[in-house]
C-alpha positions in Angstrom: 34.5 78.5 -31.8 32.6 81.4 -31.5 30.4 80.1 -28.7 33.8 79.4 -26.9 35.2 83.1 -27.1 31.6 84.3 -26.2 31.2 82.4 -23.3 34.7 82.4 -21.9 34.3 86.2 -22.2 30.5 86.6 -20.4 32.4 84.1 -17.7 35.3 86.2 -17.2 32.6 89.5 -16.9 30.6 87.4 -14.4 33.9 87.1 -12.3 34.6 90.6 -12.6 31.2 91.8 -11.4 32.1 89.3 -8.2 35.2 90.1 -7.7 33.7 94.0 -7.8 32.3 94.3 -4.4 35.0 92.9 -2.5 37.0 95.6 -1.7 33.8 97.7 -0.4 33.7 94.8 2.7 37.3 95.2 3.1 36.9 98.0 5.6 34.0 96.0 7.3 36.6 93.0 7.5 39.4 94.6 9.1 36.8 96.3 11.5 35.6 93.0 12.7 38.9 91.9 14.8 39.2 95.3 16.2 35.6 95.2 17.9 35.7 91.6 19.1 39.3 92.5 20.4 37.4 95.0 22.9 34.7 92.2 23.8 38.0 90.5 25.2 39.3 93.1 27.7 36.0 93.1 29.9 36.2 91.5 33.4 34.3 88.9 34.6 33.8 87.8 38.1 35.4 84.4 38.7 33.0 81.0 38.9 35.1 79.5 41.7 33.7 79.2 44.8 34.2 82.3 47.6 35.4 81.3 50.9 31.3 82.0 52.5 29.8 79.3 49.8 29.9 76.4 51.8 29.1 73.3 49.7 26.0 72.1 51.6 26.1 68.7 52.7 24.0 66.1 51.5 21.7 63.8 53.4 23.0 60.7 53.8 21.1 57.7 54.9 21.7 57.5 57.8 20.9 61.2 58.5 17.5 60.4 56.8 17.1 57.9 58.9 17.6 59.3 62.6 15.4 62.3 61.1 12.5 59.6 60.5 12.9 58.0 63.6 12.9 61.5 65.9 9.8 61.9 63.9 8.2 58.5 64.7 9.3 59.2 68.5 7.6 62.6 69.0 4.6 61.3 67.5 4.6 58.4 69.7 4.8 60.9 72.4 2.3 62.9 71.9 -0.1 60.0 71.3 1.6 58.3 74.3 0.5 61.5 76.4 -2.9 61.9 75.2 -3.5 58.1 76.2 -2.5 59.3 79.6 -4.7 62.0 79.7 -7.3 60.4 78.9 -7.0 57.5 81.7 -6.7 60.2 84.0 -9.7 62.2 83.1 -11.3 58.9 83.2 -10.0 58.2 86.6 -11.4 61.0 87.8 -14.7 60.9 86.4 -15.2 57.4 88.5 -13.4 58.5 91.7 -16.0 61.8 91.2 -18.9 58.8 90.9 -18.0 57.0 93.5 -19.5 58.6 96.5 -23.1 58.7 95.5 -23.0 54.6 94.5 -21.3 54.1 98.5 -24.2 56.3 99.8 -26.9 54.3 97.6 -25.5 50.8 98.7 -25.3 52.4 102.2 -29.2 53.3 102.0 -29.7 49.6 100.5 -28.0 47.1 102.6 -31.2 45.9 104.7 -33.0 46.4 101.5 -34.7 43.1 99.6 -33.8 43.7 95.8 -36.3 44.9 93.2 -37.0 47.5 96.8 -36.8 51.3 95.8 -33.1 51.6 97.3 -32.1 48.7 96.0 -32.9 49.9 92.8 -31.1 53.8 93.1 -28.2 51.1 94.3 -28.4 49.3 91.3 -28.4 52.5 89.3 -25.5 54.2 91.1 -23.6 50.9 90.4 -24.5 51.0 86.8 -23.2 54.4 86.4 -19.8 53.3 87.9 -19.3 50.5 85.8 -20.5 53.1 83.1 -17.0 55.4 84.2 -15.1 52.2 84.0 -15.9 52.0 80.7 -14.1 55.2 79.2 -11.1 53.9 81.0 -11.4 50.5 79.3 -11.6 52.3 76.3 -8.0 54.0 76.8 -6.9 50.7 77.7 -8.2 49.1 74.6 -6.1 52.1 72.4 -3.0 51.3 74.9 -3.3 47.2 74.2 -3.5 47.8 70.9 -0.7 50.1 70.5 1.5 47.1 72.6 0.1 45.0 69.9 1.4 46.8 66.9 4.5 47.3 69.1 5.6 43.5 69.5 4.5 42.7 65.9 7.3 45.8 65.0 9.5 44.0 66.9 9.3 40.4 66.1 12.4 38.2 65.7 11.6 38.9 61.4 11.5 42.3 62.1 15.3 43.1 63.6 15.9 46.4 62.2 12.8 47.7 63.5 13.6 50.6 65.7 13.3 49.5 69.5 13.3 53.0 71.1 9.9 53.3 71.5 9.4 50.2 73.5 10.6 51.5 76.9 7.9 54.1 76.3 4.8 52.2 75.3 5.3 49.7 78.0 5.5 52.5 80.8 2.4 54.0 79.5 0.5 50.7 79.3 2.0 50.0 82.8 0.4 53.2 84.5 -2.8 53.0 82.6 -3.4 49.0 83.5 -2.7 50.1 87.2 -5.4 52.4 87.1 -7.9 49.8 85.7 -6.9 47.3 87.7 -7.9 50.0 91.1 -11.1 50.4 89.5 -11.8 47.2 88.6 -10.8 46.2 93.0 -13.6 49.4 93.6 -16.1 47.6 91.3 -15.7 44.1 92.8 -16.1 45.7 96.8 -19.0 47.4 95.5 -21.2 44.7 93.9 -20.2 41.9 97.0 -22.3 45.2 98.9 -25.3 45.0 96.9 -27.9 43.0 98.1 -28.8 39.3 96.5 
């Protein structure tokens, strides 16, 4: 019974001792509200959107799409035009070589061949067909181009993009005419050359 009273009475001193500090947080809990209450009056600017924030608009497929193909076209231009340039530089360069191989057929037309100026004839034709070359190489970059061109646009392929055909076939048009003139100048020039 003893035990009892004694431990009831260290309890109730334990509780005491508690109990003891609370009223020096009081101030500290009634001070609380007071400063969080002035956290509350501040202003904030508003997170709705202002009348200059557009919402930007986002790509759709299509969009993507006519963006990719502008893309395809301007590089298919610019290749387009540097095939052209290149069968007219090449067009040049054999118009610029054709007067020396008409003056050495000229000089060799009563000549036997394996003769001197049947040989310089020989040589001057040489160098033509030489020029023809570097246009039959624009015309191999222009076939193949065609080439890719139709398989793009085979009857499996119908959602290939067909702007581009217009184009490739005028190029290849322009650049076959001018091999077909040089290969005409080529022919007339070896029927010249002695046999």
């Amino acid at each position: 019974m003893l035990g009892f009273i004694a431990k009831s009475a260290s309890s109730t001193s334990a509780q005491r001792h508690r109990f003891a500090r609370a009223p020096r947080f009081a101030p500290l809990a009634l001070l609380i509200p007071a400063l969080l209450g002035g956290c509350s009056t501040a202003s904030y600017p508003s997170l709705a959107r202002r009348a200059e924030e557009k919402p930007i608009a986002a790509p759709t497929a299509a969009t993507g799409k006519a963006a990719a193909q502008d893309g395809a076209t301007a590089d298919l231009n610019a290749k387009l035009d540097s095939l052209r340039r290149a069968a007219r530089d090449a067009d040049k360069a054999f118009a610029a070589a054709r007067p020396a191989v008409d003056k050495a057929l000229n000089a060799a037309t009563r000549a036997a061949p394996g003769d001197e100026a049947w040989q310089q004839a020989n040589l001057a034709l040489s160098d033509l067909e030489r020029q023809r070359g570097a246009l039959g190489l624009v015309e191999g970059d222009i076939e193949e181009l065609y080439a890719q061109d139709r398989l793009a646009h085979a009857p499996e392929n119908p959602d290939a993009p067909r702007a581009a055909v217009q184009m490739i076939e005028t190029a290849r048009s322009e650049i076959l005419a001018l091999a077909a003139a040089q290969d005409r100048v080529l022919a007339a020039a070896r029927r010249k050359l002695p046999r």
